[in-house]
C-alpha positions, 0 to 999 in steps of 0.5 A: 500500500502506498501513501502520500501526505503532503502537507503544508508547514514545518511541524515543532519538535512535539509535534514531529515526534508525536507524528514520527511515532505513529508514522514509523509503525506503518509497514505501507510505503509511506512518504511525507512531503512538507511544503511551506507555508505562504500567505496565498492560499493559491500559491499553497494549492499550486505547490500541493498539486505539484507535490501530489501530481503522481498520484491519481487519487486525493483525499482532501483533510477539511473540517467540513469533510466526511466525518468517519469512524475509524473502521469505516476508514480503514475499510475505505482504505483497504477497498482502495489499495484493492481496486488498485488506488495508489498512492492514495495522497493526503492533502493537508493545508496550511492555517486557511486550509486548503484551496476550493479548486484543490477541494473540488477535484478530490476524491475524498474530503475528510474531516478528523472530528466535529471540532476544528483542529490546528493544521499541525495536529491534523497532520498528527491526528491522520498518522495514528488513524492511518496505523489504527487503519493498518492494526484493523485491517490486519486484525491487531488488537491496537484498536478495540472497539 
């Protein structure tokens, strides 16, 4: 399985090392890129499309996206990588989010909960509901609901 997360802005230490710690448990073909941060949101959008040119297929993180329970996503996932989906790309944006146009040709807008979250911790939130997706669909107890 192959993954993409490109997203915008330069996580803190905390945080690196909170994403580090779910991102490194993956067995799928993981790869990050981290783009910087602009005050136009269109320049952001630019640079994301580019990063995610390779990949066919967008999931889009916004709050007013899909809101899924974590064995829906996984599901999701595991249907995707089967149907031969890849690399599924994760499009985090910056502070104002991501730009409409790069929204509207997603497959997928998802949402991390009802609340809104810093794009920091978005990025964070997503690793450990990426390895909660891998534990569900190899039938590891990490998730016991």
């Amino acid at each position: 399985m192959d993954i993409l997360l490109a997203a915008v802005g330069k996580l803190k230490a905390e945080e690196a090392a909170l994403f580090q710690r779910y991102w490194q448990r993956l067995r799928w073909k993981a790869r990050l890129i981290e783009l910087p941060e602009k005050s136009d949101k269109d320049q952001e959008a630019r640079a994301l499309e580019k990063a995610c040119a390779a990949s066919p297929y967008w999931v889009c993180l916004d709050e007013r996206g899909q809101d899924w329970e974590s064995a829906k996503f996984a599901a999701w996932l595991g249907q995707g990588f089967a149907q031969g989906n890849k690399p599924i790309a994760f499009l985090i944006g910056g502070a104002t989010g991501l730009a409409p146009d790069l929204q509207d040709r997603a497959a997928l807008k998802l949402r991390l909960g009802a609340m809104t979250w810093p794009h920091q911790l978005a990025r964070v939130m997503l690793a450990e509901q990426l390895y909660r997706a891998q534990t569900i669909l190899d039938g590891h107890p990490y998730h016991k609901s």
